[in-house]
DSSP file (Angstrom, degrees, kcal/mol; ACC not computed):
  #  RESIDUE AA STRUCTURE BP1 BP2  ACC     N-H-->O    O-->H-N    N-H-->O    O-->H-N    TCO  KAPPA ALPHA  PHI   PSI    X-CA   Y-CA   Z-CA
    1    1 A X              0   0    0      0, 0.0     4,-0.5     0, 0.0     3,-0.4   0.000 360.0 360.0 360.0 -25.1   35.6  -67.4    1.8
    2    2 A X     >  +     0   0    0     59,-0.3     4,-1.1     1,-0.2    60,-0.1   0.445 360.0  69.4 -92.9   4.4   36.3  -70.8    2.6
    3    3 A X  H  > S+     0   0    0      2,-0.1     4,-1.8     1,-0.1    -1,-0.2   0.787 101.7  49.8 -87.2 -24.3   36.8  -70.5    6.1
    4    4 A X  H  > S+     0   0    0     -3,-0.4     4,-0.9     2,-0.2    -2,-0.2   0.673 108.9  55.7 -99.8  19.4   32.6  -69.6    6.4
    5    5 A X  H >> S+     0   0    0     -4,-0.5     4,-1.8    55,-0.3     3,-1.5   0.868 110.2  45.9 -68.6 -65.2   31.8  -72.9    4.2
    6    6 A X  H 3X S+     0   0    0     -4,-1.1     4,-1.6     1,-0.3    -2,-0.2   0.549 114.6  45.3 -58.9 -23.9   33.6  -74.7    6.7
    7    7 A X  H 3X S+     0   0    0     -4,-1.8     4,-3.0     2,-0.2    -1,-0.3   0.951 113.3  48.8 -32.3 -75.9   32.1  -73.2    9.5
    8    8 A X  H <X S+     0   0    0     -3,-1.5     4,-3.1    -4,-0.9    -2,-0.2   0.721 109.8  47.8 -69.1 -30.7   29.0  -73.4    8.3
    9    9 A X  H  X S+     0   0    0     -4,-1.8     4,-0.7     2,-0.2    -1,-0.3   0.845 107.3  55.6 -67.0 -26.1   29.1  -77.0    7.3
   10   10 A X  H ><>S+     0   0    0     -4,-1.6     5,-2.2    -5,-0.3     3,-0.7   0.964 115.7  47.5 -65.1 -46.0   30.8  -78.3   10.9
   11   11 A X  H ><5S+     0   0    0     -4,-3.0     3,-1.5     1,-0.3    -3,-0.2   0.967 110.9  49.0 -37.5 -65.1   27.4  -76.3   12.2
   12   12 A X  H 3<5S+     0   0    0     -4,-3.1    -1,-0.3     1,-0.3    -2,-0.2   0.600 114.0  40.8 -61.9  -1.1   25.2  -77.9    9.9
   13   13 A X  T <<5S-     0   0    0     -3,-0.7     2,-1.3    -4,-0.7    -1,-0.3  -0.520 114.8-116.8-127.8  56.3   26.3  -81.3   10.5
   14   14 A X  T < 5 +     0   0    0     -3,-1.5     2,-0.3     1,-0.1    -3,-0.2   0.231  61.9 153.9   9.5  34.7   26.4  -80.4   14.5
   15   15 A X      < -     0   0    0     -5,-2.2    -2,-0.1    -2,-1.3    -1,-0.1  -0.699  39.2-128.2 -49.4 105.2   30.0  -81.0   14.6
   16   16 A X        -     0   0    0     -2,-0.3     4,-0.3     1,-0.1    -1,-0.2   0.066  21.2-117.6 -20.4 157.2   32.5  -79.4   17.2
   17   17 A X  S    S+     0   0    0      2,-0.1     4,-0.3     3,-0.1     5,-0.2   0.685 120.7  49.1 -88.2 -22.9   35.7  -77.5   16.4
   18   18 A X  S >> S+     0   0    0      1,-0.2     4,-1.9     2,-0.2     3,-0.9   0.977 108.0  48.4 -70.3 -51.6   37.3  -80.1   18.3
   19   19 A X  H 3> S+     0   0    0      1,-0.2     4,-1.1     2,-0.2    -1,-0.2   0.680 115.6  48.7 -40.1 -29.4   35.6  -83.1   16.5
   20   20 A X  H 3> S+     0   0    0     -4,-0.3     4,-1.1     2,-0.2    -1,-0.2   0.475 110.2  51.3-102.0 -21.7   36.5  -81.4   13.1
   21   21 A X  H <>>S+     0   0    0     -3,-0.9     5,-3.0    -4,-0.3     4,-0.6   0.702 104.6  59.2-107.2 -12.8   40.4  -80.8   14.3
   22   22 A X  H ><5S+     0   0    0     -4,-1.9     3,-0.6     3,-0.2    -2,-0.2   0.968 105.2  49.9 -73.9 -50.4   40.7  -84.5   15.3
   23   23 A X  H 3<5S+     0   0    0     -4,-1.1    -2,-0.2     1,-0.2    -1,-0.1   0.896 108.3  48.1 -12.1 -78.7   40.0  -85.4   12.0
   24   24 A X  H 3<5S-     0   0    0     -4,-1.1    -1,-0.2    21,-0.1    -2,-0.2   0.607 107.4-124.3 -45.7 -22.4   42.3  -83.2   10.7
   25   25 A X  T <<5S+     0   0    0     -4,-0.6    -3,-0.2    -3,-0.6     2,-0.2   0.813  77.7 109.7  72.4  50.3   45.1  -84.5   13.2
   26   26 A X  S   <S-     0   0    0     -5,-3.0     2,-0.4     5,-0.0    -1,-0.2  -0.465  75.9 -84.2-142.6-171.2   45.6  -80.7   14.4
   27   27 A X     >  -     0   0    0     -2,-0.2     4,-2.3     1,-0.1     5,-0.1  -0.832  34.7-116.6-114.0 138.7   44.7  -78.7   17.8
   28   28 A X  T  4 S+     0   0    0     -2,-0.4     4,-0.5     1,-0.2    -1,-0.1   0.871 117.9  52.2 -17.8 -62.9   41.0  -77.2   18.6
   29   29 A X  T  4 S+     0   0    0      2,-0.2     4,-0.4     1,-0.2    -1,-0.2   0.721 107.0  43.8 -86.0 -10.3   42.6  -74.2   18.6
   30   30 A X  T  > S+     0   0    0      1,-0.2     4,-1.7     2,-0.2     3,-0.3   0.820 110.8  55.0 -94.4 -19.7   44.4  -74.2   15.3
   31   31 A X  H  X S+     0   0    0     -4,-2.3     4,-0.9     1,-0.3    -2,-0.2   0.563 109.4  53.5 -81.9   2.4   41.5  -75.5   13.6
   32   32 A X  H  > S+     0   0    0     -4,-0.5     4,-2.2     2,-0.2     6,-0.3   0.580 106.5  49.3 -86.1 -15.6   39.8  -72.3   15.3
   33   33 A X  H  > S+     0   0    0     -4,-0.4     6,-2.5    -3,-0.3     4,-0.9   0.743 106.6  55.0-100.0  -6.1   42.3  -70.1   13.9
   34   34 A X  H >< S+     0   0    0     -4,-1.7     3,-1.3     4,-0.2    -2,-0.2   0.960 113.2  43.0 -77.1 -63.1   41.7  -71.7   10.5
   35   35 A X  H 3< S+     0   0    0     -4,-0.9   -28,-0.2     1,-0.2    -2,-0.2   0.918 107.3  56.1  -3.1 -80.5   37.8  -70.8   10.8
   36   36 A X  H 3< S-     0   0    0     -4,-2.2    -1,-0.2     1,-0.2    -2,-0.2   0.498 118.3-123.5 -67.0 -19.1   38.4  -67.4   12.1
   37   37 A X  S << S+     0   0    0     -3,-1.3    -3,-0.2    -4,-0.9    -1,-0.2   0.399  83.3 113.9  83.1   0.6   40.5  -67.2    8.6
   38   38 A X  S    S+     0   0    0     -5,-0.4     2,-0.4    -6,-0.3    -4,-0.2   0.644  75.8  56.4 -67.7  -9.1   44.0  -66.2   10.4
   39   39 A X  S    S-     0   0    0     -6,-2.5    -2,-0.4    -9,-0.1     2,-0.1  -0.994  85.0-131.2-118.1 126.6   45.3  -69.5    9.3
   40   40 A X        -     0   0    0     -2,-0.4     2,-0.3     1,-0.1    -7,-0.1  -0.406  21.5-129.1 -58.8 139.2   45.4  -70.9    5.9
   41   41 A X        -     0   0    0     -2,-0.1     5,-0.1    -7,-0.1    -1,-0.1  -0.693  18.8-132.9 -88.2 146.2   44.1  -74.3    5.2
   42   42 A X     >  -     0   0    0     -2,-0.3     4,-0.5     1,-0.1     5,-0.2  -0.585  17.3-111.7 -90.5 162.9   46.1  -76.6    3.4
   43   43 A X  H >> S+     0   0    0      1,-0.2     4,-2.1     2,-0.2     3,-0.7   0.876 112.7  53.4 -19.1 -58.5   45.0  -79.1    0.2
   44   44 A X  H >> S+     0   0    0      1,-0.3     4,-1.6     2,-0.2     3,-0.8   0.980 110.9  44.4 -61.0 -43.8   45.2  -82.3    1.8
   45   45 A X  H 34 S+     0   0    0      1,-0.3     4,-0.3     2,-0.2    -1,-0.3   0.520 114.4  50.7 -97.4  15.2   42.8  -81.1    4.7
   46   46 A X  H <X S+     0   0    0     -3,-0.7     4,-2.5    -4,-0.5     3,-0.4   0.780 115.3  51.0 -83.4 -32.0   40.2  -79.3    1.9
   47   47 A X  H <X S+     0   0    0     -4,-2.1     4,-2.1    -3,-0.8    -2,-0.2   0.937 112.3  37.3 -69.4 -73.3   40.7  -82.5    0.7
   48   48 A X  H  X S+     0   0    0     -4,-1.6     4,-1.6     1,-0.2    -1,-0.2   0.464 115.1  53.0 -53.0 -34.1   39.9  -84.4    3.7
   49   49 A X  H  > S+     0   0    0     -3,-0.4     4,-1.6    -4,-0.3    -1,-0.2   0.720 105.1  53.8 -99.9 -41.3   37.2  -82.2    4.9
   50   50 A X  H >< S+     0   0    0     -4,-2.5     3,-2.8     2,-0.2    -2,-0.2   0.916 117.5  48.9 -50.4 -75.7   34.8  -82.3    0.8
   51   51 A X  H >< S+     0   0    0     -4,-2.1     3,-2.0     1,-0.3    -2,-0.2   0.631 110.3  45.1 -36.4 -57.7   35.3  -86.1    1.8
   52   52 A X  H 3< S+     0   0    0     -4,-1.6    -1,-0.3     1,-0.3    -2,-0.2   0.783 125.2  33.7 -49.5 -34.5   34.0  -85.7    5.4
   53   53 A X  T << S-     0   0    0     -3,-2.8    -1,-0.3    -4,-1.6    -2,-0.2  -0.138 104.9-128.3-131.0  21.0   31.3  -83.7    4.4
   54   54 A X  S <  S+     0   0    0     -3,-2.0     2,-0.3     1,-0.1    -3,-0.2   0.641  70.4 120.8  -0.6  78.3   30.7  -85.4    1.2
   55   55 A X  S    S-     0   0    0     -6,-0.1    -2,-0.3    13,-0.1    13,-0.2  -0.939  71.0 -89.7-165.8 138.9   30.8  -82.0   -0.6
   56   56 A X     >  -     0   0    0     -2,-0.3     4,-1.7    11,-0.2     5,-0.1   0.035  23.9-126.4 -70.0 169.3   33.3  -80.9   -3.5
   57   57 A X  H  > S+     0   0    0      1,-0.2     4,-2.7     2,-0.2    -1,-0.1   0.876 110.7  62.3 -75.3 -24.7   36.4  -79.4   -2.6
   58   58 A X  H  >>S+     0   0    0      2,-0.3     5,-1.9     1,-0.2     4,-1.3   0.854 108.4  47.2 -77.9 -39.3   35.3  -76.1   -5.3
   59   59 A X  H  45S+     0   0    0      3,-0.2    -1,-0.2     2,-0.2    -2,-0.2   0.936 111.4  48.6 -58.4 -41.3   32.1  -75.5   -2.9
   60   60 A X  H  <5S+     0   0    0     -4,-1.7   -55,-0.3     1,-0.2    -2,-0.3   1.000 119.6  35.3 -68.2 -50.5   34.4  -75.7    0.1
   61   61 A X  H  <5S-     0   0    0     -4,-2.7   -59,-0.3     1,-0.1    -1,-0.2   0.592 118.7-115.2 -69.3   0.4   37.1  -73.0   -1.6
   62   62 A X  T  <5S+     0   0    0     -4,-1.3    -3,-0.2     2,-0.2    -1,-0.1   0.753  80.3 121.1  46.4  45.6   33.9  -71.1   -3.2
   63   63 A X  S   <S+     0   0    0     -5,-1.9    -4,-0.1     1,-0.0    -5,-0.1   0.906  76.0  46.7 -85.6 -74.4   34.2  -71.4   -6.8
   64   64 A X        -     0   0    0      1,-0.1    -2,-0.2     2,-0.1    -1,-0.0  -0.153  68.8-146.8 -93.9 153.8   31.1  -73.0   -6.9
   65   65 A X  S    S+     0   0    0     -3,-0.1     2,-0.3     2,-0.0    -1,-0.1   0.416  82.7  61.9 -94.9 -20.9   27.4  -72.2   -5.3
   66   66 A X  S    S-     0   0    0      2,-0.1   -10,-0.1     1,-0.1    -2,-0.1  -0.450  80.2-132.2-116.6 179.2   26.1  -75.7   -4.7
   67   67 A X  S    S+     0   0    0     -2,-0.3     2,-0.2    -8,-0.1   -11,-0.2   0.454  89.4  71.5-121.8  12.5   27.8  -78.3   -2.4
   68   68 A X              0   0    0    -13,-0.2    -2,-0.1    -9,-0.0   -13,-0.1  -0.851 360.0 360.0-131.0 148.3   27.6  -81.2   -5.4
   69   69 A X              0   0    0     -2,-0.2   -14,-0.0    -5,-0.0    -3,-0.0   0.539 360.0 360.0 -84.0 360.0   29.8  -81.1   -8.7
């Protein structure tokens, strides 16, 4: 599930997959395969990504419905 928060937040904040994988320190194309949900994401960069996107890391993994604790 968390790969169509993250999606859907890079959209909603009119973000690139590239912009979003620079961040991360990673390639365009792994941070696509991370999307597409063939790659796992790790802690640090759920971590890294609530922060970006000031939204809790439990929204991003989808235990929770709301994007604030």
């Amino acid at each position: 599930m968390y790969y169509k928060r993250i999606r859907e937040l890079r959209e909603d904040n009119d973000k690139t997959q590239k912009e979003i994988a620079e961040l991360l320190n990673t390639t365009q194309q792994h941070y696509s395969r991370i999307e597409n949900g063939a790659t796992e994401i790790t802690a640090d960069r759920v971590v890294i990504l609530a922060k970006f996107y000031n939204v809790s890391t439990d929204y991003i993994l989808g235990l929770k419905d709301t994007q604030k604790d």
